[in-house]
C-alpha positions in Angstrom: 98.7 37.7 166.2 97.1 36.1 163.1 100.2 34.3 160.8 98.5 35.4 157.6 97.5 39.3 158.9 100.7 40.1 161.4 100.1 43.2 163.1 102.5 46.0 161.9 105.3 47.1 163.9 104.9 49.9 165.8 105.8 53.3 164.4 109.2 54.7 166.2 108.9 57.9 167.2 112.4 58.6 165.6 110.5 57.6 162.3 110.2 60.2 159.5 106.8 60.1 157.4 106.1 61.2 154.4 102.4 62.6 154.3 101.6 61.6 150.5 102.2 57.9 150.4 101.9 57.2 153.6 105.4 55.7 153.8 107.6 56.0 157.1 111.5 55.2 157.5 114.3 55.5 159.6 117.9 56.7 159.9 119.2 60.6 158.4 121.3 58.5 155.7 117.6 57.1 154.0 116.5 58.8 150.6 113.2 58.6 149.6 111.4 58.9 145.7 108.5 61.5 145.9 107.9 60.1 142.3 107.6 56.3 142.6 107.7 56.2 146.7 110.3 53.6 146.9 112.9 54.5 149.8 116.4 54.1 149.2 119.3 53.0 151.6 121.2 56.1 150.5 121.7 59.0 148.3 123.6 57.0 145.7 121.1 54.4 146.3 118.4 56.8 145.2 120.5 58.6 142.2 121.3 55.6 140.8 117.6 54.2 140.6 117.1 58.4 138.7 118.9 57.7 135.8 118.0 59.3 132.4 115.8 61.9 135.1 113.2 58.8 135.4 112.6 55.9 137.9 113.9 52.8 136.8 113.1 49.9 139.1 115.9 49.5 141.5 116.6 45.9 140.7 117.1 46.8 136.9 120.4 49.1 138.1 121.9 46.8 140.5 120.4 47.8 143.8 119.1 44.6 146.3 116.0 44.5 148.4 116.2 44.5 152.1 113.2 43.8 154.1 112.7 46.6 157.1 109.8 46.7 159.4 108.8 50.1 157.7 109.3 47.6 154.3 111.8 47.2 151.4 114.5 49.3 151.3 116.9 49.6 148.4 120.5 49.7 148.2 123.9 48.8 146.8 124.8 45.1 147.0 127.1 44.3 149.7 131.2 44.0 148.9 132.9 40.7 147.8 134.1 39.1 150.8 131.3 41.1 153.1 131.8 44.1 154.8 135.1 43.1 156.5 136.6 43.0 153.8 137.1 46.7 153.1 139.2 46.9 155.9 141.5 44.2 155.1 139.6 40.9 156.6 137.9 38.3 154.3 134.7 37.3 156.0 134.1 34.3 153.7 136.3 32.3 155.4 135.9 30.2 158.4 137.7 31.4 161.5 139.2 28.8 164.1 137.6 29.0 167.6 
């Protein structure tokens, strides 16, 4: 495998395609934009990038890039403190071994 020309990862065959872009994703959860063909973590993920019934690029409403091997998908930043923290841990600070 070249450094500057990877080869792509393999299509899953759990991978949903969408014929007119070309693009291909996975998980049920995923939303994808039929208008500007960016795919979205999540419904919200996707409405929020619709406001004013128009794309707006997701970085100008708050959504953060995440690099997938189908490429970038778009979603909410994650929670102060990390994930843990919405069920009472805080997983910014250092735990004793």
């Amino acid at each position: 495998m070249d450094s500057q020309n990877p080869t792509p990862a393999p299509i899953p065959a759990n991978a949903i395609h969408h014929g007119q872009c070309g693009s291909w994703w996975t998980g049920n959860e995923r939303s994808h934009c039929g208008g500007c063909h960016s795919t979205f973590s999540s419904l919200t993920s996707f409405e929020r990038h619709r406001k004013g019934m128009t794309c707006n690029p997701p970085q100008s409403v708050g959504l953060v890039a995440r690099d997938k091997p189908y490429g970038t998908l778009w979603g909410l930043p994650a929670p102060v403190g990390g994930y843990g923290a919405l069920h009472g841990r805080d997983d910014t600070t250092e735990v004793a071994a």
